[in-house]
C-alpha positions in Angstrom: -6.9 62.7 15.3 -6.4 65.8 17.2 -2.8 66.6 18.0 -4.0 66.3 21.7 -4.3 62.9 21.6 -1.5 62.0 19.1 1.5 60.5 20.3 4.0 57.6 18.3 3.5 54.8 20.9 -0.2 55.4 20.2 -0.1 54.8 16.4 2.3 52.0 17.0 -0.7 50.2 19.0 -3.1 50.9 16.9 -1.4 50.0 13.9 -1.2 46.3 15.6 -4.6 46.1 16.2 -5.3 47.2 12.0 -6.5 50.4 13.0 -5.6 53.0 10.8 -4.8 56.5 12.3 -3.9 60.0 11.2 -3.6 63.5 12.3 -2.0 66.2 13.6 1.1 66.4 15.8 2.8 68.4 18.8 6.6 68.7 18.0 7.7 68.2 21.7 6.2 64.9 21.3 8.5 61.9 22.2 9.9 60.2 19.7 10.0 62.2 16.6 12.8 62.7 14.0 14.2 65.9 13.4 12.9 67.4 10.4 14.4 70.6 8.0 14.5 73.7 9.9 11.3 76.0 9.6 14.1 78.6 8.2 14.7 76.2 5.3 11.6 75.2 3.8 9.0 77.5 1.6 5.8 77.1 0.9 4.5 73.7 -0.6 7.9 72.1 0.4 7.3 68.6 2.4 10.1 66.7 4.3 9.5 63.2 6.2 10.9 60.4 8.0 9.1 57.0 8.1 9.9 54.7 11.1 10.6 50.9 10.4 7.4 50.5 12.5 5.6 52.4 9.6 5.1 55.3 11.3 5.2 58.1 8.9 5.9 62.0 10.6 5.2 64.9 7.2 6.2 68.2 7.8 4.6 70.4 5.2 5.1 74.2 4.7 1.6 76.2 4.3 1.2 79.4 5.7 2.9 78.0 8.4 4.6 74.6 9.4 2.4 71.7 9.9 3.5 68.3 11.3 1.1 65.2 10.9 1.6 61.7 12.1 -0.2 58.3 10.1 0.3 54.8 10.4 -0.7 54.3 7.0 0.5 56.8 4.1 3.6 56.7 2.2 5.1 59.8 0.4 2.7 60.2 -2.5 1.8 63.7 -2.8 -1.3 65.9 -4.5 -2.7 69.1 -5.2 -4.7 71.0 -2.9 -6.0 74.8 -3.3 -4.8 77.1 -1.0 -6.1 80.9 -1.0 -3.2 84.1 -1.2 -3.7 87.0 1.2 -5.8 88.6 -2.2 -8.1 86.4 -2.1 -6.8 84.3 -5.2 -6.6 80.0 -5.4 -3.1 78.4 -6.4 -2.8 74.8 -6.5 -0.2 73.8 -4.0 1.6 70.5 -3.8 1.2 68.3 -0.5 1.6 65.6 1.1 -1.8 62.5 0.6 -1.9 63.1 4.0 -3.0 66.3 3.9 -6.2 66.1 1.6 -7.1 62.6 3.7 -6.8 64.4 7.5 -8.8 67.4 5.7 -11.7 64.8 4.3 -12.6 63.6 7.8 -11.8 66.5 10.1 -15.1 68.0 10.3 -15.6 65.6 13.4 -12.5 66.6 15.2 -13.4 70.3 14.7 -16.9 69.5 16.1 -15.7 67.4 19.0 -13.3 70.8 19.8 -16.1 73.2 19.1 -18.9 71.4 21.7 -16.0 70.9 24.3 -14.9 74.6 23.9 -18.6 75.6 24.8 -19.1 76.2 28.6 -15.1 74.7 28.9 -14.8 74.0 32.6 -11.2 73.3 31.8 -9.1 75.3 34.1 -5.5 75.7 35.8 -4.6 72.9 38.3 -1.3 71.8 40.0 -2.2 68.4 40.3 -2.0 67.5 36.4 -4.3 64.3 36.4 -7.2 66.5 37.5 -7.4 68.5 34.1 -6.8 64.9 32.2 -9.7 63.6 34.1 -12.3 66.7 34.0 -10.9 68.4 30.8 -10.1 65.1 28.5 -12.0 62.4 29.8 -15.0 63.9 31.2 -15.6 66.6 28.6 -14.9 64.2 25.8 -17.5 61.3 27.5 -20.3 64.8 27.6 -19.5 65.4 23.7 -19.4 62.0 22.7 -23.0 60.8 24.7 -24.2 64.5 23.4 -23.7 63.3 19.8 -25.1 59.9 20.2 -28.3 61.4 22.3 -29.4 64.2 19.3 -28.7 62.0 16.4 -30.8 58.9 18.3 -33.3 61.3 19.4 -33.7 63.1 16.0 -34.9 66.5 18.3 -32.8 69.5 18.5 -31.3 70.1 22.2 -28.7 72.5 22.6 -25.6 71.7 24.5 -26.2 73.7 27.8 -29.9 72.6 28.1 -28.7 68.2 27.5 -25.5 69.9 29.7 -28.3 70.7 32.5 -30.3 67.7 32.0 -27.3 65.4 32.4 -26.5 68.0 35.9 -29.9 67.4 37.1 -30.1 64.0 36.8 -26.9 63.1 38.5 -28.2 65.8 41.5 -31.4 64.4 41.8 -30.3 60.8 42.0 -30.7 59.1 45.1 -30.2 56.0 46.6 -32.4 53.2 46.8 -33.0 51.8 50.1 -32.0 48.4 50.8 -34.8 45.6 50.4 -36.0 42.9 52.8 -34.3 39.4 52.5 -36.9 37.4 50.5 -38.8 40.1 49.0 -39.3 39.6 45.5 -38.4 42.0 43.0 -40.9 43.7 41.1 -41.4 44.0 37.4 -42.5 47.2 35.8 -45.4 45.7 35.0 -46.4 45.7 38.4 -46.5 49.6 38.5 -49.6 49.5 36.4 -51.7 47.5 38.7 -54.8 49.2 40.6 -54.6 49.6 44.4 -57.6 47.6 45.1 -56.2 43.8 43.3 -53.2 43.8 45.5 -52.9 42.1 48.8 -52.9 44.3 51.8 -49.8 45.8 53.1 -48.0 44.7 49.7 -46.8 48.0 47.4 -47.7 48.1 43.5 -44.4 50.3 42.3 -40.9 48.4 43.1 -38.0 50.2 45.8 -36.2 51.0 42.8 -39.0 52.8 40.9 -40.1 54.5 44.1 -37.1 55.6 45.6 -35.0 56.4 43.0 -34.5 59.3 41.1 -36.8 61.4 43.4 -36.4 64.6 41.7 -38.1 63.3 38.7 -41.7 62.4 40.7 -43.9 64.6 39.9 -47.2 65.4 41.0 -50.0 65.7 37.9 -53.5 66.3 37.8 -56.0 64.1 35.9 -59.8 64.4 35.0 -60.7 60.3 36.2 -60.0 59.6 40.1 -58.3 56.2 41.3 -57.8 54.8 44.9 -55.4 56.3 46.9 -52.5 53.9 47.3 -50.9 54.9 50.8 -54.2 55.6 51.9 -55.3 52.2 50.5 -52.6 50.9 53.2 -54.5 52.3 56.2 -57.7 50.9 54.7 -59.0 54.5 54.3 -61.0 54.6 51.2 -59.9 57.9 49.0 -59.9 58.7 45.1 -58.1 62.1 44.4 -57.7 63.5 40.7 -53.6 63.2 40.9 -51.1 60.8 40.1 -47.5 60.6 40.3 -45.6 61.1 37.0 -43.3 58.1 37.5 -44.8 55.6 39.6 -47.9 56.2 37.7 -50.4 55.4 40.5 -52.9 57.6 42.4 -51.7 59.3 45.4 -53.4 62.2 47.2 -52.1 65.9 47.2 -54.1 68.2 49.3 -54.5 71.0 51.9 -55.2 68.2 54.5 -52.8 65.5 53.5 -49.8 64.5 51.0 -49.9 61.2 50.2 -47.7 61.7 47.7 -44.7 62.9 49.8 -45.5 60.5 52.2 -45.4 57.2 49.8 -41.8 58.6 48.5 -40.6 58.9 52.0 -41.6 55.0 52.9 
């Protein structure tokens, strides 16, 4: 865990709910012990205090002074390699805790890397706005970032799904409310031609329609269909172009637009 996040009351919880937890820690954190003084201790020298709540706070001398915080580890120490200012390995001793938070930080220095690119983090006097925009929000982007590339399996970089995510939100409208007694229709419905429907009755839903209008798009195609607004009027039209969403035939020409006229009903 990033020492953002940790805190003591938040490894108590989650070591009551069997979750295991480790990482690093800020030292003006509430409720830590006072440790040997940074004068004191040389490098590869560990001190630590364990809590009777199992809390265990390391503080372990590398280059510099590092504090970590676990809910699980005991004393037991290890070798790590560590590289002198020449460029030469020495095997240092250190705390378990060390070689476990080094094992699985690769996803904390990702998460930090993705939210560092286009930050929008920035000075506020009201404090819960950069928890909301700069933890919360950020951190939700990252997270649904992740999820979206891996599921996908296409490469996307983080401004262009940033922008996607942006546009959609913008683009977004809502839906205008339905007639008592109207059914709601399926997406199946979508799919039906313009001339098996009863008269006055639409084949897309409100929902479908309405929503989302900045992702209707006008497309071209080699067969012709009926017109469905014009199809309302009884006129009989088949133009070449569809909507992208709806999926249905609508006209788009120098005399009419049908299609701006449907998304407007």
């Amino acid at each position: 865990m990033d020492n953002f996040f940790s805190s003591v009351p938040l490894f108590e919880y989650l070591k009551t709910k069997n979750i295991y937890a480790v990482g690093t820690i800020r030292t003006d954190r509430l409720g830590l012990p006072k440790l040997i003084d940074d004068k004191k201790i040389r490098r590869g020298d560990l001190d630590y205090q364990i809590s009777d709540q199992g809390i265990s706070f390391f503080k372990w001398k590398d280059n510099r002074s590092v504090h970590f915080l676990s809910n699980y580890h005991g004393n037991d120490t290890c070798k790590v390699q560590r590289r002198l200012k020449d460029g030469t390995k020495i095997n240092v001793t250190a705390p378990i805790v060390v070689k476990d938070y080094n094992g699985h930080m690769g996803g904390i220095d990702k998460a930090d890397m993705l939210r560092a690119i286009y930050d929008r983090d920035r000075k506020s006097k009201k404090w819960w706005n950069r928890l909301f925009f700069f933890a919360m929000l950020e951190m939700a982007y990252v997270n649904s970032y992740i999820a979206y590339v891996e599921a996908r399996r296409e490469k996307m970089s983080s401004l262009e799904y940033k922008r996607c995510i942006t546009k959609g939100l913008l683009t977004k409208s809502k839906p205008q409310s339905k007639r008592n007694g109207r059914p709601k229709s399926n997406g199946d419905e979508q799919t039906f031609c313009a001339k098996n429907r009863r008269k006055g009755n639409l084949s897309v839903s409100h929902d479908v329609r309405l929503e989302n209008r900045g992702c209707h798009w006008p497309t071209f195609v080699s067969n012709r269909g009926r017109c469905e607004f014009c199809a309302l009027k009884n006129i009989q039209s088949k133009p070449h172009s569809k909507c992208s969403t709806c999926n249905i035939f609508l006209c788009v020409n120098e005399k009419k637009n049908c299609f701006y006229d449907y998304h407007q009903m």
